[in-house]
N, C-alpha and C positions, 0 to 999 in steps of 0.2 A: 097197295103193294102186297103182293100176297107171298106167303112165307111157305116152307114146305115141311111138315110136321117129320123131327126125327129125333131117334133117340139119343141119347147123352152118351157117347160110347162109357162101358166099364160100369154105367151106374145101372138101377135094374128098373125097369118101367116103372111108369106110375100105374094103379091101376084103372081100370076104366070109372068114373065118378058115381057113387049112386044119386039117383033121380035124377042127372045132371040133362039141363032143357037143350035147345039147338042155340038158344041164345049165350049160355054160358062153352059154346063151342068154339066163340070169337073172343075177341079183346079187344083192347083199346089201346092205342100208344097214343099220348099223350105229348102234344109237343110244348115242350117247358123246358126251361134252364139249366143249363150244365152250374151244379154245385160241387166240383169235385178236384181233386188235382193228380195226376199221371207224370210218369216219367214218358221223356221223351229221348229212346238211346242211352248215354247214358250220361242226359241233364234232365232239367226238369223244364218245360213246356210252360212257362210262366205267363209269357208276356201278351202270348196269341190267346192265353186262355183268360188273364184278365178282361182283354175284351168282352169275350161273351157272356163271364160273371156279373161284368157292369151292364148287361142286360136285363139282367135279369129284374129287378124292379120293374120297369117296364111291362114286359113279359108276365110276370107277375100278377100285376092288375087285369093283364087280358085273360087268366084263367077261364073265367067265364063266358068266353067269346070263343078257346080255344077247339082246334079242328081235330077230327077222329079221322083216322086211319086202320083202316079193318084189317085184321089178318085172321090166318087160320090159327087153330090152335097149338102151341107148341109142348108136346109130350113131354120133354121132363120137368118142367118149368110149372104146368098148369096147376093150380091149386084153386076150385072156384069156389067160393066162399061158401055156397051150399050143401056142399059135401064136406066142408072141416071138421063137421060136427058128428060125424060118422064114426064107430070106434073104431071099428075094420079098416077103415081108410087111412085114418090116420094113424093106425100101425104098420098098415107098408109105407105110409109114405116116409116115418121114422125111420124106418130099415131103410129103404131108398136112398134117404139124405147122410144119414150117419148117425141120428138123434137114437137117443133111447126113448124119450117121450115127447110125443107133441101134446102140447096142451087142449084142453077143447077151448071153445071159443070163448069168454069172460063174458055174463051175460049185462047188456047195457045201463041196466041200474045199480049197478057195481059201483063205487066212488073209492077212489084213492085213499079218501080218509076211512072209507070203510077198512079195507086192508089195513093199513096203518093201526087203527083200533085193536086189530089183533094180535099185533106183536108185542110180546111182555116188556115191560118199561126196561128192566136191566139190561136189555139190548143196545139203548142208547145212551147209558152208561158212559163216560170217561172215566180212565183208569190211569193214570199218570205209568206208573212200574208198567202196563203191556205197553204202554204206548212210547217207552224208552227201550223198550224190548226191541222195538223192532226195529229201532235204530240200531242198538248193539247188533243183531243179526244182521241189519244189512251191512253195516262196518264193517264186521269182523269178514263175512262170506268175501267181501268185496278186496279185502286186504290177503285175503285166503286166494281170487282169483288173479292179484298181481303177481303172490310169489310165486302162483302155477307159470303164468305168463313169463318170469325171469329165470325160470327154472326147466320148461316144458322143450324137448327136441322136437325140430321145426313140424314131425308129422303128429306132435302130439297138442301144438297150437292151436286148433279148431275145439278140442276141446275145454282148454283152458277161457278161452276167448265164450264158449260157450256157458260156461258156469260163470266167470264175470259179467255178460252180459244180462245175464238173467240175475244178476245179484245188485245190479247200478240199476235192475229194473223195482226196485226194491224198494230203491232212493225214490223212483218218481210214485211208487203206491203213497210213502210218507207224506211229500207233496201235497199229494191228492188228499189223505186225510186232514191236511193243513189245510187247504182249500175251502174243504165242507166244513169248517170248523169242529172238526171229531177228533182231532190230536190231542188238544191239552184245553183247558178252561181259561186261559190265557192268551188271549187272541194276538197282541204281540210276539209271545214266544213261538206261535202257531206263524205268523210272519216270517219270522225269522227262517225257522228252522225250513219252512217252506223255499223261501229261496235260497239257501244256501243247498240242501234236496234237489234243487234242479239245476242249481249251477253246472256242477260236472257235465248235466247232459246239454247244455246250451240251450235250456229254456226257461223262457222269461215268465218267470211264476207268475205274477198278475195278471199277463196278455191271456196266458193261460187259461187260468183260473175264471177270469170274463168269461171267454167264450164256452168252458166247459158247464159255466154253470146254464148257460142257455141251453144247451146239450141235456141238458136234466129236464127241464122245465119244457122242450119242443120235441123231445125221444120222439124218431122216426118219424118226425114231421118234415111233410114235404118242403121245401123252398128254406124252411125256417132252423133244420137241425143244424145245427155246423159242426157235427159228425158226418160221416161219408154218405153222401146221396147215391141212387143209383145213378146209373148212367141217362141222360135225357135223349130221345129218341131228335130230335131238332139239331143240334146241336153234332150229333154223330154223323149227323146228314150235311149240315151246311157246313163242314170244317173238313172234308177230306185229307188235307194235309196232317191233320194231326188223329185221324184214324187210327194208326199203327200206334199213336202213341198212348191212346184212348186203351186198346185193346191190352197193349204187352202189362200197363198198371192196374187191370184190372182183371188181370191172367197170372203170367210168370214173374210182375212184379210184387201182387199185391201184398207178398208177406214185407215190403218195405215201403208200401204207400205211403205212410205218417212221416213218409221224411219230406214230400213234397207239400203234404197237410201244414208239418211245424214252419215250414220256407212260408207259403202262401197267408195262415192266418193269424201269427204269431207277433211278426216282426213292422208290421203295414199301422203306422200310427193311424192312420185314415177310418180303420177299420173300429177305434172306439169311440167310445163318447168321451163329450167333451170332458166330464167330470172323472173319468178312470185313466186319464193320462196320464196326471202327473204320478199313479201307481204302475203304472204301465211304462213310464220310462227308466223309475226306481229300477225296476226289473232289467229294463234291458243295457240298463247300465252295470245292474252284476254281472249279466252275461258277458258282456265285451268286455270288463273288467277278468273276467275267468278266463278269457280269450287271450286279454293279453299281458298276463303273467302266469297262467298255467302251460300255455301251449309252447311259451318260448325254453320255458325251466324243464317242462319234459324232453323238447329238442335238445338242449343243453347238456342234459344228462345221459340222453340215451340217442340222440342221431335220429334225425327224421324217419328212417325205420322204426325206430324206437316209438314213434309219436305215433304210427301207424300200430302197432303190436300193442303197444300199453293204453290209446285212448281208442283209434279208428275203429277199430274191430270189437270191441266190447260196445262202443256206441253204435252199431251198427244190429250187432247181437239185441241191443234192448229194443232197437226201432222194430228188430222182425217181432217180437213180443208184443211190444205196442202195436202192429199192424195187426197180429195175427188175436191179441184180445180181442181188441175194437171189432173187429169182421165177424168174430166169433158171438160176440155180444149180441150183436143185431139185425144179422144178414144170414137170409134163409129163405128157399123158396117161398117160402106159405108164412113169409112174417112181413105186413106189410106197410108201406109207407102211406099214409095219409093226408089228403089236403086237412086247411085248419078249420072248416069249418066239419068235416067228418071224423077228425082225432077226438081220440077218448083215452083222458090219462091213464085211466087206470089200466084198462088192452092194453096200450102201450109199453107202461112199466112192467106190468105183472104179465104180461100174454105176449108184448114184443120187445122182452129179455131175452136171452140165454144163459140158463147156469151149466155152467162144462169143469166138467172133471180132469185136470191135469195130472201126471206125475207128482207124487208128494215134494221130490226136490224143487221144485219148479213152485206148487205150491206154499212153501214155507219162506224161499225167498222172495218170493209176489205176495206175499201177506195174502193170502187166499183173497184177492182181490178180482179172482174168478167165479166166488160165490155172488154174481154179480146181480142176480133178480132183488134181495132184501136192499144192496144200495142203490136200485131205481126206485124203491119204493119208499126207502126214504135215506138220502145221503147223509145226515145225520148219524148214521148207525156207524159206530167204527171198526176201520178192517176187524181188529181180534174179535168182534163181534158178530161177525156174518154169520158163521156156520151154524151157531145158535138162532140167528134172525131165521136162515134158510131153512132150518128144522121146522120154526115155528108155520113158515110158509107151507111148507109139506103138508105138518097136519090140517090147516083148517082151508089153502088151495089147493093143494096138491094137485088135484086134477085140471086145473091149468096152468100149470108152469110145463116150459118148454127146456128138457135136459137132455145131455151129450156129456158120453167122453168123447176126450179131443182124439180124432184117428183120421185116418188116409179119407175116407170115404167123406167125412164129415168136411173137409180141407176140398178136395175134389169139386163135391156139388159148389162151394162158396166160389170155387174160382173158375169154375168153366159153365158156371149157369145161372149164378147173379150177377146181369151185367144191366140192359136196358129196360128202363121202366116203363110197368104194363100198368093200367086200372086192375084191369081184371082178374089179371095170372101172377100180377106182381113182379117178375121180372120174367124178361126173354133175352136166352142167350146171341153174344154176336156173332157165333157160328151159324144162326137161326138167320139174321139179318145181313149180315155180310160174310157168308160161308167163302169166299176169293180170296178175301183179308185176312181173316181167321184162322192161318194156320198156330199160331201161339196156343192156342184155344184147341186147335187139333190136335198139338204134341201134348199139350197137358193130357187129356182122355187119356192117349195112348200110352205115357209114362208112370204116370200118377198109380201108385196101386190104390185097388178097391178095395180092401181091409178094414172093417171097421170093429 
């Protein structure tokens, strides 16, 4: 099926590749498993898509059987692995994307524990006093974003909603440090406080915590991350019906993907083993326990409007955070996914991160939980620890870590040109492959400013 090479409207060429052969002028789409979840309108496309996720085992085991489908090369997408290493190159392609630096490529004898060895011991330090700091800040921001919300005229509610939401995003950094065990030396208290941390947001700390930690240990591995895959090239093909729905969640919806994520791999007892159940129901028994005596006492008090204003929209605020880290984290033209027998941790953590520079406010209430290269490299390291970890990264990697600030341009390339998974190019967009469908994908270009 042959594709027709064009540019990204708004974003600026790539340049032409040096040495780049006629072989690296093709690709490869790969037909393999939809790992992913989308809105559908405005539900979420569950039931048609567990289907084809329950294929995927299957599937799976045929990788090595599976069939190539040629196309041409797609101009803003293309990144062929023989030119990464180029300096020139990968400084437009930086400007291109939004990045300020792409890294060079991490060279194969590189080991994880090597990195690791580098970073000064007091980095993995627990600190009892920071690590009740950050509770007190998210508390206090969080109690700070109700009274805005009880206080705020109706055209001044987007903002209020927005500094709560970014501040209940605060609650789930804590969490997370509960998680990796980096909160407290108390592995109970670190329980604790962990799910009571995600209560608010309605999610089930343990389910959680399972699958994130495999997130750690399969970073950007293909079939195996259960963070957001790319789109599978099979799968966009045999499901026409759910196309459009494929398209809008990985276009105009993706800044709230991680709500069909939390639906899909949170709640599905099926989905763990046998021995993390009965943590796993602990969990979702606070949650529905927080369902049903938080949600009725905020009706109660405030009127289902009220339930919308004081919980809807602040949980909604944190999901776009959540979608919009995650994507940030990991998803970029020239950062790629790998089958398990060609992943290499250490690329992965160190070369297929993102550390992005937010707004300080934004910043302090996410526990700089955006300094995110030091905790792939080793989640042990706690949040008030990063920037110190990520220092120590600078000096002795620096030249391959992959940085950004967060801007227009950098937002742009994630959502109108990471979509379908390439071998070669890493992804191709679905204006490339279904330019008919595509229009979600057209008004972005056209909307979206280039600003970076």
């Amino acid at each position: 099926m042959a594709i027709r090479a064009s540019p990204v409207a708004g974003l600026s060429l790539l340049p032409t590749p040096p040495s780049s052969s006629n072989s690296s002028n093709q690709l490869v789409m790969l037909r393999k498993p939809l790992r992913t979840s989308f809105f559908n309108g405005g539900g979420i496309s569950y039931l048609k898509l567990g289907s084809l996720i329950h294929q995927r085992g299957r599937l799976h085991r045929c990788l090595s059987h599976k069939k190539k489908i040629k196309t041409t090369q797609s101009v803003a997408a293309a990144v062929p692995p023989s030119s990464i290493g180029n300096a020139e190159y990968r400084k437009k392609l930086s400007e291109s994307y939004g990045f300020t630096q792409i890294g060079e490529p991490l060279p194969d004898n590189v080991t994880l524990k090597d990195i690791v060895e580098t970073l000064p011991k007091k980095v993995f330090e627990i600190d009892d006093v920071k690590a009740w700091k950050t509770i007190l800040i998210s508390v206090t921001s969080y109690a700070l974003g109700i009274f805005m919300i009880s206080k705020s005229p109706w055209y001044l509610l987007p903002l209020a909603w927005a500094w709560t939401g970014t501040a209940i995003t605060g609650f789930f950094v804590i969490g997370h440090d509960c998680a990796h065990k980096s909160f407290s030396k108390n592995k109970l208290v670190e329980d604790i406080i962990g799910t009571l941390a995600f209560m608010p947001l309605i999610y089930p700390y343990e389910s959680w915590r399972f699958k994130h930690d495999r997130h750690h240990a399969k970073t950007n591995m293909l079939v195996e991350d259960t963070a957001w895959q790319p789109v599978w090239k099979e799968e966009f093909d045999s499901v026409p019906a759910l196309r459009k729905a494929i398209i809008f969640g990985y276009g105009p919806f993706r800044t709230w993907m991680s709500i069909a994520h939390w639906v899909m791999w949170h709640f599905d007892l099926n989905k763990f083993r046998p021995n993390e159940l009965k943590r796993v129901k602990i969990s979702l028994s606070c949650v529905f326990a927080f369902i049903a005596v938080g949600w009725p006492l905020i009706i109660w008090k405030t009127g289902l409007i009220g339930w919308v204003k004081f919980w809807l929209m602040p949980w909604l605020g944190y999901h776009f955070w959540m979608s919009t880290f995650t994507m940030v984290h990991h998803t970029a033209p020239h950062i790629p996914f790998k089958t398990s027998d060609e992943w290499n941790a250490a690329q992965a953590q160190l070369n297929g991160t993102v550390h992005c520079n937010y707004p300080s406010w934004i910043e302090i209430l996410c526990h700089d939980i955006n300094v995110h290269i030091p905790h792939h490299i080793s989640p042990r390291i706690p949040s008030y620890n990063l920037r110190a970890a990520h220092k120590s990264l600078q000096e002795n990697w620096g030249k391959y870590l992959n940085e950004a600030n967060w801007n227009w341009r950098l937002m742009k390339t994630i959502m109108t040109v990471c979509h379908v998974y390439s071998e070669e190019q890493n992804y191709v967009g679905f204006d490339e492959i279904a330019p008919s469908e595509s229009q979600p994908i057209t008004f972005l270009k056209k909307v979206m400013p280039n600003s970076a």
